[in-house]
N, C-alpha and C positions, 0 to 999 in steps of 0.2 A: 612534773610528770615525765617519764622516760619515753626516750624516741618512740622506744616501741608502741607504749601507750597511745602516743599519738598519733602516729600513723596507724593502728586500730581506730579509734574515736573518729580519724578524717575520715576513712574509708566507710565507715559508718552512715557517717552523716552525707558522704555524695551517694550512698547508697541510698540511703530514704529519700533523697532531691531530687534523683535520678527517678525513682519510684513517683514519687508524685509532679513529677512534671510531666512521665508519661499518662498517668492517669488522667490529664488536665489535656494534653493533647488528645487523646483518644475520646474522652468526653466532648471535645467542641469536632470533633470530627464525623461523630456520630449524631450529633445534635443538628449540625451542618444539612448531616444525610437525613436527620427527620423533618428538618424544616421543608425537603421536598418536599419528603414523602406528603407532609401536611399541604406544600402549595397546587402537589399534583390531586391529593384529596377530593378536590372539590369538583373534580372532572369525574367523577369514578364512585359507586356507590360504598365499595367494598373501602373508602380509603380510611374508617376510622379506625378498623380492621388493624390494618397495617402499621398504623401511627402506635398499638399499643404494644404488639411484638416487636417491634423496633426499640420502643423503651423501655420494657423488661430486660430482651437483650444487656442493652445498656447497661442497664442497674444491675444483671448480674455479673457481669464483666469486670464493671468499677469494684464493685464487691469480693469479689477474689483477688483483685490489683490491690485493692486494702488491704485484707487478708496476706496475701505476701509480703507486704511491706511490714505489718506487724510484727510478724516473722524473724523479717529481716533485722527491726530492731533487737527481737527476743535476744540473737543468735549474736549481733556485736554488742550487747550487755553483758551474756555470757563470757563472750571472745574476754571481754573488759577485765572482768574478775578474775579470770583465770590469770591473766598475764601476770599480777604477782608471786603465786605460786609457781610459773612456768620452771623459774632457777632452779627451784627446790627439788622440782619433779625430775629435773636435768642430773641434778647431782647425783639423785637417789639410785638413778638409772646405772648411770659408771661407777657408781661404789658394790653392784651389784649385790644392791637389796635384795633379800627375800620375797618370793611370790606373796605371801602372808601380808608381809609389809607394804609390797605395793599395792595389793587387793585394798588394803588398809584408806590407800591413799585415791582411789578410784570414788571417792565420795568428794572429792574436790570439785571446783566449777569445771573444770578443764574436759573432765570426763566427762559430764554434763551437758557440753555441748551438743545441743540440738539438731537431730538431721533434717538437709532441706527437704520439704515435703514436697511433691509434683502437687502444682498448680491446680488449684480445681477451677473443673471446666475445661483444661488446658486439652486440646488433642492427644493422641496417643504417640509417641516419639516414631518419629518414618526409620524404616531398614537401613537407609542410607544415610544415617544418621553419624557424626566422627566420633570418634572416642575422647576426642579433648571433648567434646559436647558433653559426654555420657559422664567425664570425670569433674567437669565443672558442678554438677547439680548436685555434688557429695561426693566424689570419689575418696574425698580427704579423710573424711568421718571410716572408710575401707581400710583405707592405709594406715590409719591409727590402733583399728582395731586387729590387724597383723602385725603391728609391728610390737602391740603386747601380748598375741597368743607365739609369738616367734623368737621368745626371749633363751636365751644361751643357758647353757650350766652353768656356766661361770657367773653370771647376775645372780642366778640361784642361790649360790654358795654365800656363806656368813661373812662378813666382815673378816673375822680372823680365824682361822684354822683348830680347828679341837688340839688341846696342845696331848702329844704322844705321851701318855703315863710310863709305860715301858722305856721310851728310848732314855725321857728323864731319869726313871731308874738305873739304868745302866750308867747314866752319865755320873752319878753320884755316887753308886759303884766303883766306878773306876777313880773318883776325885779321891776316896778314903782308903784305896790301896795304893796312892801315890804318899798317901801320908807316911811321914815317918814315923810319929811318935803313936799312942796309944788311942789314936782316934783311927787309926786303918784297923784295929779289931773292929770298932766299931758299925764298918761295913756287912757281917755276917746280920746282925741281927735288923739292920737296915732292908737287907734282902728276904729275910727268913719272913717279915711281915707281909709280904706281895707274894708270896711263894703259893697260895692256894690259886692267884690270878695266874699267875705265868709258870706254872712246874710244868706245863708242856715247850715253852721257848728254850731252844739251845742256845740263845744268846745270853738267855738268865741266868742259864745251869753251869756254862761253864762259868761265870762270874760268883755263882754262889762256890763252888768248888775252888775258886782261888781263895772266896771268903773264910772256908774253911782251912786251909792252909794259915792265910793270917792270922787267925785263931789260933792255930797251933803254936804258931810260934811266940803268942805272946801269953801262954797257959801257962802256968806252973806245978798243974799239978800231974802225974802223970798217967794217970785215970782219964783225966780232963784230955788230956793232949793227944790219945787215943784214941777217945770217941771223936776229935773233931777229925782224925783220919781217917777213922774208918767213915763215918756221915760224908766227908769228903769226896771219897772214892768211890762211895755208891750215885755221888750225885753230877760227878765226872763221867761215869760209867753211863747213863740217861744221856746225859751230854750229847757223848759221840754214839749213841745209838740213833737218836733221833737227825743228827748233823756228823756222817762220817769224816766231809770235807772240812772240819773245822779244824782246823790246826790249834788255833788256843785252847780247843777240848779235847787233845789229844796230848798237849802240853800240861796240862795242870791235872789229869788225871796220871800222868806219869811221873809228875810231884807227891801227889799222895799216895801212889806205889810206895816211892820212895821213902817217904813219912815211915809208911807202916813198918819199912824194914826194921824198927828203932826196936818194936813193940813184938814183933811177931818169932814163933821156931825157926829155926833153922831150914826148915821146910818152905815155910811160907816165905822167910825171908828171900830163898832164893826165886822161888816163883814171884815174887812181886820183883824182882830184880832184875828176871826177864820181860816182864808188862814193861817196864820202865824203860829197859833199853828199846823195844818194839816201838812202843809209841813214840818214843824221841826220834826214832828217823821218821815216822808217818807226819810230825808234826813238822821236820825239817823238808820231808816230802816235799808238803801244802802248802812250805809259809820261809823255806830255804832262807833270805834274809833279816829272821830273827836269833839275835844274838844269845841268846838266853837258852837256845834248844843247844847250842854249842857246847856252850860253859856247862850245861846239865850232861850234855852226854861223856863231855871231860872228864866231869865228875866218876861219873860210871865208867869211865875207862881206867882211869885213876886208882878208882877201889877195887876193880877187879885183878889188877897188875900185881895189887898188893897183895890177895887172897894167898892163905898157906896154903899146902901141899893135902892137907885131911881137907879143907873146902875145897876143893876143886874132885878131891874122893867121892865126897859128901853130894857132891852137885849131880856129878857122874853116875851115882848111884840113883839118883831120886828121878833126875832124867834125862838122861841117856850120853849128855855130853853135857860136860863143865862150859859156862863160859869163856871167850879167851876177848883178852884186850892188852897190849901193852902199854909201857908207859910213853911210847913215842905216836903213837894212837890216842893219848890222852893230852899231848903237849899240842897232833896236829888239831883236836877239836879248841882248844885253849884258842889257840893266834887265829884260826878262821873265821870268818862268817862268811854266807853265802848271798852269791847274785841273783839276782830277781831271774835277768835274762838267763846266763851261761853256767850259774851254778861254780864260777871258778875260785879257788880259794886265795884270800888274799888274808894280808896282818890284821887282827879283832882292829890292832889302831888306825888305820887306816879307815874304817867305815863307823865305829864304835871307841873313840879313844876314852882311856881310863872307865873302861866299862863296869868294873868291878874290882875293888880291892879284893876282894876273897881270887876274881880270877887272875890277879897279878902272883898271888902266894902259891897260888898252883903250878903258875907257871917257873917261878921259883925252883918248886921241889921236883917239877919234871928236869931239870936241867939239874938239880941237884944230884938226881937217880942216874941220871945219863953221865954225869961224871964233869960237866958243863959248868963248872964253879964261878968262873968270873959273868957268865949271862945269869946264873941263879943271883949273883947276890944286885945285879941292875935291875931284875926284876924287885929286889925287896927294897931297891933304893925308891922303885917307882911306888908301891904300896905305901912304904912310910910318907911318898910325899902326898896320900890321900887320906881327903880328913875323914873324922869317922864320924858318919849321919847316920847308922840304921843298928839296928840288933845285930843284925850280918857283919855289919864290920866292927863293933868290937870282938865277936866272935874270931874275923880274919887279924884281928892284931893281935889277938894271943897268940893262935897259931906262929905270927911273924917273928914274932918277938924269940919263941925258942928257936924256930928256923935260923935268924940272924943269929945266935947264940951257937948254932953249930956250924954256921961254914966259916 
């Protein structure tokens, strides 16, 4: 049996000793007092009067002394029972069970416990009566039942947490556009399924809008490679309406600008060429030390350098002012990226080393255009010494290869 057990059981049992030994004094003490009463009796006419209110008294005295002593057992047989359960009910408590659950368990002996009942017969308790008094005759059976209408949130709460369907989505999202081979397409259609739950989250929308880009570029046909531009940019577009402050939705809608320029007039092509430059600075705005709005806006500075004399007409015409970038505007977006704190510009290698073979070839031909012959060809020496893992970089190895071929 455990300690506790026992020292329940002892206490018990000096409880009903204690109980019937006072019963056993109080009876010969009364008995004591009727024996007068009976010896004075015989002087006195009214004495047999006396002798029988004296032993009523008695008998009902001894009768509520029974009476609570039964009681007393009721209540350490309960105590008894319960003590097995007590662990369980301890543990339930800090694992913070549900209400349900523990109502569940309120059928236990423990809960069951008997309240003491006031003595019958007993006087009515006097005003100067202490409070340790008032909390011995039950205060406990109080404090038990506060200390389960006063239970926390936190017991409330399930064991384990509802797991986040969204944030799981996005994580898997972003695990299949790390992919390199033919499983990052895969992510569109991953998204597109959850798309009637979440087309209000801007966290969803710009991750579908990259999914759309990954799309693109693993299409072949060029119908196909279109429409995932165009679906792209409309869904980039929702993005940064509902989340201006997002920098990745201000980024990847300025990708499928760019996409479209492949497909679209001469018209369009240049207005999506301005969306594209706009947004690359909102996006380097919000998010300054991402490497990727650099390399992007290189790009567009790059292409712009090169436009002929009728595009820049053409642009002029349509609205109001051509574009202008040069190619030393495209070489400083190449080697920077930006500080979280001061925004100051330092070497890509320095925070981003071998960032990109495609941004090594660039940097190449900016130094090529500047006239820079021996930094262009240490740029192509660093590209050829990067292997080629994505579609991007076989792309940037053709380019290299004629590159190397002319300096």
């Amino acid at each position: 049996m455990a300690q506790a057990d026992s020292r329940a059981l002892a206490l018990g049992v000096l409880a009903g000793a204690a109980g019937i030994s006072l019963a056993i004094v109080c009876f010969r003490k009364v008995g004591a007092g009727g024996g007068r009463v009976l010896s004075s009796s015989a002087d006195h006419t009214g004495g047999s009067l006396g002798l029988q209110t004296g032993q009523t008294e008695v008998l009902d005295r001894l009768g509520a002394l029974i009476h609570c002593v039964s009681e007393l057992k009721e209540e350490v047989k309960a105590l008894k029972d319960a003590l097995p359960h007590l662990q369980d009910n301890v543990r339930d408590q800090l694992r913070g069970r549900s209400r349900e659950e523990i109502g569940a368990r309120k059928a236990s002996p423990l809960h069951r416990t008997p309240a003491r009942r006031k003595r019958a017969g007993a006087p009515a308790r006097s005003e100067g009566q202490s409070s340790e008094e008032a909390e011995s005759e039950g205060g406990y059976i109080t404090a038990l039942t506060d200390s389960e209408e006063e239970e926390s949130d936190d017991e409330r709460k399930p064991l384990q947490e509802p797991v986040d369907e969204l944030m799981a989505l996005l994580q898997k999202a972003d695990r299949l556009h790390s992919c390199n081979g033919a499983e990052k397409a895969q992510g569109l259609n991953a998204l597109l399924e959850r798309k009637e739950e979440f087309d209000q989250k801007w966290q969803y929308l710009w991750r579908l809008s990259r999914a759309y880009a990954d799309a693109h570029d693993f299409a072949v046909d060029l119908a196909e490679k279109k429409n995932y531009a165009e679906n792209g940019k409309k869904v980039g577009e929702e993005a940064i309406s509902i989340n201006p402050l997002c920098a990745e939705g201000h980024q990847w809608y300025a990708i499928l600008c760019g996409l479209l320029t492949e497909y679209e007039s001469i018209q369009n092509k240049i207005k999506n060429g301005y969306l594209f430059k706009d947004h690359l600075h909102k996006a380097i705005e919000l998010k300054p030390e991402d490497p990727l709005s650099y390399y992007l806006l290189g790009r567009w500075c790059y292409a712009v350098s090169q436009c002929t004399w009728i595009e820049r007409k053409i642009a002029a015409t349509l609205f109001g002012e051509p574009p202008s970038a040069t190619v030393q505007d495209a070489l400083q977006n190449f080697l920077k990226v930006g500080r979280t704190s001061d925004y100051l510009p330092i070497l890509a290698e320095e925070i981003a080393p071998k960032y990109s073979k495609f941004n090594y070839v660039f940097l190449a031909k900016c130094y090529k255009d500047l006239g820079q012959r021996s930094q262009a060809r240490q740029m192509c020496d660093a590209a050829s010494a990067m292997s080629i893992m994505t579609k991007e970089d076989e792309e940037a190895q053709k380019e290299l290869d004629s590159l190397v071929a002319s300096l």
